[in-house]
C-alpha positions in Angstrom: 23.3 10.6 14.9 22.8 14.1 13.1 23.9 14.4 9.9 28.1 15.2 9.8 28.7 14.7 13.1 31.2 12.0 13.9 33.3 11.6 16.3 36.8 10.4 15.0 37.6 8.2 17.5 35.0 5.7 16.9 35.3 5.7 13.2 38.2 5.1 11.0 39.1 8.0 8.9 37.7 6.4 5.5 34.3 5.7 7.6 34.3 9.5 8.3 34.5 10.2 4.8 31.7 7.2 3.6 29.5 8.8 6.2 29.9 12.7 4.6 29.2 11.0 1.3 25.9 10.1 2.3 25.8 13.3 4.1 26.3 14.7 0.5 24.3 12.5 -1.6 21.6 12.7 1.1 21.0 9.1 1.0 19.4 7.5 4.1 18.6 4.5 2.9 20.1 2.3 0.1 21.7 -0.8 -1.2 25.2 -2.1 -1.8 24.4 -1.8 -5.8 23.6 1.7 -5.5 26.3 2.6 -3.6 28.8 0.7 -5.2 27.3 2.8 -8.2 27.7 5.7 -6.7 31.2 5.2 -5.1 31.9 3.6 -9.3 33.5 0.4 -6.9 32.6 -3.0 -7.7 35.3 -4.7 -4.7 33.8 -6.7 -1.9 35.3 -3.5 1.1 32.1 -1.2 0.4 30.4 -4.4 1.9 32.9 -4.8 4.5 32.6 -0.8 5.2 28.9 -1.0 5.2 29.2 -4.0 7.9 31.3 -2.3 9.9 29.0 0.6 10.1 26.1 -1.5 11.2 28.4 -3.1 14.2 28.7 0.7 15.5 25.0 1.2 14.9 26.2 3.9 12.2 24.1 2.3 10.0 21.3 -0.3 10.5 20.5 -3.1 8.3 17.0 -4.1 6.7 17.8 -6.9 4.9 20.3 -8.7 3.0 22.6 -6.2 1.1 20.1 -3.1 2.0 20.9 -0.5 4.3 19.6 2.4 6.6 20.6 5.4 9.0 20.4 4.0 12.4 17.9 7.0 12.8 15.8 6.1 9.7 12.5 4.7 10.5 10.2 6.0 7.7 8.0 2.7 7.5 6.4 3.7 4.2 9.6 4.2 2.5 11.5 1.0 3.7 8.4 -1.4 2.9 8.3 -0.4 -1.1 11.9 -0.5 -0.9 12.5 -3.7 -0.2 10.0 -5.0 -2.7 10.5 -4.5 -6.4 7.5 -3.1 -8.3 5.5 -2.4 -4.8 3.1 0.4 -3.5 1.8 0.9 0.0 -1.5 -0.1 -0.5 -5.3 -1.6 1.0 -5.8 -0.9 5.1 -2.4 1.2 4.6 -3.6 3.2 1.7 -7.1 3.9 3.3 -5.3 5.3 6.2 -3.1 7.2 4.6 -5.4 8.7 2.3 -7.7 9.7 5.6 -10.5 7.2 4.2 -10.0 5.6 8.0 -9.5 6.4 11.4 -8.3 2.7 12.2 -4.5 1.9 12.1 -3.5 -1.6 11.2 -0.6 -3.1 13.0 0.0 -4.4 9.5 2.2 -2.5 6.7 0.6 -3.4 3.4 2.8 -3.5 0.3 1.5 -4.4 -3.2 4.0 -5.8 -5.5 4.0 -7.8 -8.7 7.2 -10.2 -7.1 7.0 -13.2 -4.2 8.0 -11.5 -1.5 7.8 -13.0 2.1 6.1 -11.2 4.4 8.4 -10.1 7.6 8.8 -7.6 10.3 11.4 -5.1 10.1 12.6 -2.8 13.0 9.9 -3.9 15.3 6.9 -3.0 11.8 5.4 -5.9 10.5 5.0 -5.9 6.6 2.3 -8.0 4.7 3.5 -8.1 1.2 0.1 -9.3 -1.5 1.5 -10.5 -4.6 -0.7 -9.2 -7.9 -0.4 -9.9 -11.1 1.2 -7.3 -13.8 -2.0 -6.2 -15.2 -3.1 -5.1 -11.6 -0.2 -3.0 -11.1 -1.4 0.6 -11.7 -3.1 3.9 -10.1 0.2 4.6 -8.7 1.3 7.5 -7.4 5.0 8.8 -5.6 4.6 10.4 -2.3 7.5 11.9 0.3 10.6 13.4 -1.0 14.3 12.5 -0.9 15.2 9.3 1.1 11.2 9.3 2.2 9.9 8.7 -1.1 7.2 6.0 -1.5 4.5 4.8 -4.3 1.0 4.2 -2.8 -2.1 3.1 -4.9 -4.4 6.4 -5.3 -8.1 6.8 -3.8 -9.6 5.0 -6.9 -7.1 2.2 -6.9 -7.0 2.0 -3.0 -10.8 1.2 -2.8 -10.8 -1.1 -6.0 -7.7 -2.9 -4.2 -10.1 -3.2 -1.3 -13.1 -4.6 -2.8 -11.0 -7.1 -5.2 -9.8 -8.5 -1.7 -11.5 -6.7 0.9 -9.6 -9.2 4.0 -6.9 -6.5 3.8 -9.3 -3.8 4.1 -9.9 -3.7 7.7 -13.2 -4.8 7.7 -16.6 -4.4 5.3 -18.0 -1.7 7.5 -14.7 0.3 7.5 -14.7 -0.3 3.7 -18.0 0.7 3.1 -17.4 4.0 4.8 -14.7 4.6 2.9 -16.4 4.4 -0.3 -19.1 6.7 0.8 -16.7 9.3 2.0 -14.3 9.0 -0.8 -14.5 11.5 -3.7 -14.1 9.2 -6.6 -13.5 10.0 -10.8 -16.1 7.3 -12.5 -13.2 7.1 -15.4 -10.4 6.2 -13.0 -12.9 3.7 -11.1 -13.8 2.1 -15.6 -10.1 2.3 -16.2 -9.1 0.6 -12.9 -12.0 -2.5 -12.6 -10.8 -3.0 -16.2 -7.2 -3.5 -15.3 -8.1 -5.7 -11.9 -11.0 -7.6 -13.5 -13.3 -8.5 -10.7 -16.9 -9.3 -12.0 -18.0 -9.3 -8.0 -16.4 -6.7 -6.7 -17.6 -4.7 -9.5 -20.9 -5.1 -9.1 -20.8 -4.7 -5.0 -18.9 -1.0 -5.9 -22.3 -0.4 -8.8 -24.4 -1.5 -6.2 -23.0 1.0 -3.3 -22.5 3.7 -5.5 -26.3 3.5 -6.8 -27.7 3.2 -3.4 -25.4 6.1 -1.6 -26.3 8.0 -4.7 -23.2 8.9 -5.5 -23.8 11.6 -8.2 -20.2 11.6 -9.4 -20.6 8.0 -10.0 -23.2 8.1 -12.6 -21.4 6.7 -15.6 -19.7 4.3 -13.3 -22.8 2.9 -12.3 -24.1 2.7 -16.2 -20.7 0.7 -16.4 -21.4 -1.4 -14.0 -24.3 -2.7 -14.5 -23.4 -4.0 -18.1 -20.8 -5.7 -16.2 -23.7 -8.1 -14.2 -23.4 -11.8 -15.2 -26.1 -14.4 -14.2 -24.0 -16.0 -10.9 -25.3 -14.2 -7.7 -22.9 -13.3 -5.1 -22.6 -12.7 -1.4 -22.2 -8.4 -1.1 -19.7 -9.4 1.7 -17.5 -12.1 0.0 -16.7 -12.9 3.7 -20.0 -13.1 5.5 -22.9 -15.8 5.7 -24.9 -16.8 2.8 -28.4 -15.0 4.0 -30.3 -11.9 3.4 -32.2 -10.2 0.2 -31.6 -11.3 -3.3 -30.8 -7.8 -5.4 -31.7 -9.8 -8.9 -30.9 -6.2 -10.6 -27.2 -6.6 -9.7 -27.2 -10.6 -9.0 -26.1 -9.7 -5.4 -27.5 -11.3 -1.7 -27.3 -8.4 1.0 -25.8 -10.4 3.6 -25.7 -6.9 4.7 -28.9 -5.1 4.5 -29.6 -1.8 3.0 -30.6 -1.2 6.6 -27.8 -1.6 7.8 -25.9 0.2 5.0 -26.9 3.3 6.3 -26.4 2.7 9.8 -23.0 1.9 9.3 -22.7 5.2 7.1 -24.3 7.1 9.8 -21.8 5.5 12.4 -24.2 3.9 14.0 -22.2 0.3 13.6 
């Protein structure tokens, strides 16, 4: 239903006049407490006029005391809103970023708080749970009622190589570290905050090899981040292939095959 067009008949007079509120406010999507802030009403009949609403498919609910335009569909938006402290983020954020060509049927939120993961108006939602100190590189996106945060390019492929099984896939990953254009002090300030030894050195490793020239001090940090324990370059692949005793890495995926994936040729 377009905005401010309601036809009397179907809605009580006081609906009318919710409905131009939110016309007015130019809220599409919100929750009791915010509109019970709004309206400065702290009685149970904002509920009861909320549910109403919903029954006429006025309004659509999302969850438990959080609402929507029947219309409103922006996935983006209704994922970080239903999780406190959240960004769009890994698969999602590559996408959305243009780092991949491959959708995920999966929304992925990042958030600091449990949150179950569910499907809402036929999207399904992963929510990844992160600790505080991971919580950062966030940027806002959209305007209005369409606002969202998402993690930026930095803290999207960090994300991704601290747990790369909500990347999409290693191959997809690696291309989207070749083709992103990344800061080396936003890549330092960001490893810092996540603290992955590993994926730290699997990022040195790439960059060095790909020759990433705006990478150079990243590399240089890096590789005073290499401990004694080798590990796999894909944390999800076989235990086989050359030992890289210069970063303590095993390329279960060769350098040969590096490039052909850059190249497209995998």
């Amino acid at each position: 239903m377009a905005r401010g067009t309601y036809i009397s008949e179907n809605l009580t007079q006081r609906q009318i006049n919710f409905m131009h509120m939110l016309d007015d406010k130019e809220m599409d999507i919100f929750s009791l407490s915010e509109l019970r802030a709004v309206l400065d009403d702290t009685s149970s009949d904002v509920n009861e006029l909320v549910e109403n609403l919903v029954h006429k498919k006025i309004l659509s609910r999302i969850e438990r005391g959080k609402y929507c335009r029947s219309n409103f569909r922006d996935e983006n938006a209704i994922g970080t809103f239903v999780a406190r402290q959240s960004a769009i983020a890994y698969w999602t954020a590559l996408n959305s970023h243009g780092l991949t060509e491959q959708f995920s049927n999966t929304i992925f939120i990042q958030t600091t708080f449990p949150k179950k993961d569910k499907t809402i108006f036929g999207s399904r939602y992963k929510f990844v749970k992160v600790a505080e100190n991971k919580s950062c590189g966030i940027e806002t996106h959209g305007y209005g009622s369409h606002v969202y945060t998402i993690t930026d390019v930095e803290k999207t492929i960090v994300d991704c190589f601290d747990l790369p099984q909500y990347s999409g896939g290693y191959a997809e990953l690696i291309r989207a570290f070749f083709d992103a254009k990344l800061r080396s002090g936003k890549m330092l300030e960001y490893c810092r905050a996540v603290n992955n030894i590993a994926a730290v050195k699997r990022m040195g490793f790439l960059a060095e090899i790909l020759e990433k020239k705006e990478m150079k001090s990243f590399i240089k940090f890096a590789k005073t981040m290499v401990n004694p324990k080798y590990n796999l370059f894909d944390a999800q692949g076989i235990d086989s292939g050359e030992f890289m005793s210069n970063w303590k890495l095993r390329l279960n995926i060769s350098r040969e095959k590096i490039t052909d994936i850059i190249n497209g040729q995998y």
